[in-house]
N, C-alpha and C positions, 0 to 999 in steps of 0.2 A: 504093439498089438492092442492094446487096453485103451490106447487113444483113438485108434482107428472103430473099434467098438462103440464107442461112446458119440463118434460124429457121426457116423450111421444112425443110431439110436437116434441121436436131435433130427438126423434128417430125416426118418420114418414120424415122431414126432410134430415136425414141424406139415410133414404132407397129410399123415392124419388127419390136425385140426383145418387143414385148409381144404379139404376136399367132406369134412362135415357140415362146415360153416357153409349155409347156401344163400342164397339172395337175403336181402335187405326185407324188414318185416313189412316195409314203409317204401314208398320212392313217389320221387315229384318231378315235374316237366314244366316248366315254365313256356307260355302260351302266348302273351299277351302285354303290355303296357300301356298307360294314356293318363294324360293328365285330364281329372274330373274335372277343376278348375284351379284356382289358388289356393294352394294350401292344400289339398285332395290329388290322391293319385289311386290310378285301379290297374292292381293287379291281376291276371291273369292265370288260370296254373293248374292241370292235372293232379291228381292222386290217385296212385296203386297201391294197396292193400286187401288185405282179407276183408271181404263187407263186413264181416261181422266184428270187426276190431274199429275203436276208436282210436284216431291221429289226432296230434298238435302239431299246427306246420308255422316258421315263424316266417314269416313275410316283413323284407324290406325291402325298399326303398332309398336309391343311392341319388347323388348329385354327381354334377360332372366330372372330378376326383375323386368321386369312387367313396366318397363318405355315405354313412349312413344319416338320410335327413328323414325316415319314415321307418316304424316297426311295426308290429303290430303279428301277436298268435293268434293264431286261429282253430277250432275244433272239428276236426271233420267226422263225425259218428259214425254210423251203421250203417249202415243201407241194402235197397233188396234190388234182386237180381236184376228186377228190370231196371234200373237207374246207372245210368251210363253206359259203359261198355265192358267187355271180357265176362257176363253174364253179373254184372255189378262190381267188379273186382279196381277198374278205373272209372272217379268220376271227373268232370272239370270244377270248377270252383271261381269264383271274383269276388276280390275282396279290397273295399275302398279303405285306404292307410293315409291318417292326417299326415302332414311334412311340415316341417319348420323349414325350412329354405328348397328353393330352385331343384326340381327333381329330375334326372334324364330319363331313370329304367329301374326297373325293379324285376323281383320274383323272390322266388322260396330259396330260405338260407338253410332250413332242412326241418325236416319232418320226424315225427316219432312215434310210438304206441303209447298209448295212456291204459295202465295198468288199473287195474281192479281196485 
């Protein structure tokens, strides 16, 4: 009886935090790839967030195996309602990443809040 107690308990536990936990503070969409020229690749790529919160999104840059030949963070600030869409909430972004070798595709390997 005293076990049966206790997996219940983990399992109201476990649905608790998963039903307070809500979306992500950050979220990204990859849009876009092109090679600028040699050695240059331009990313592409959406941000959701609170306008009023600053992101750091790291953007790379693969080769045809899937290595990483370009990186490159980025900072995406604040902004006001009128700049992009959902009343400022998503804007777009491009951002050109040097490569050391042969690049196919890129986008956002993820994004984050930059704390106070």
């Amino acid at each position: 009886m005293l076990v049966v107690a206790a997996v219940l308990a983990a399992v109201a536990a476990v649905a608790a935090v998963a039903l307070t936990s809500g979306s992500p503070a950050v979220s990204s969409k990859d849009v876009g790839f092109s090679l600028s020229s040699e050695g240059r690749a331009g990313v592409d790529f959406e941000v959701t967030k609170d306008r009023s919160d600053t992101a750091q999104c790291a953007v790379q840059v693969l080769s045809e195996n899937y290595a990483v030949v370009g990186w490159k963070v980025v900072t995406i600030g604040p902004n006001s309602a009128d700049e992009g869409v959902n009343d400022g909430g998503t804007t777009a972004h491009r951002v050109d990443v040097r490569t050391d070798s042969p690049a196919v595709s890129g986008g956002v390997n993820a994004c984050w809040i930059v704390g106070d």
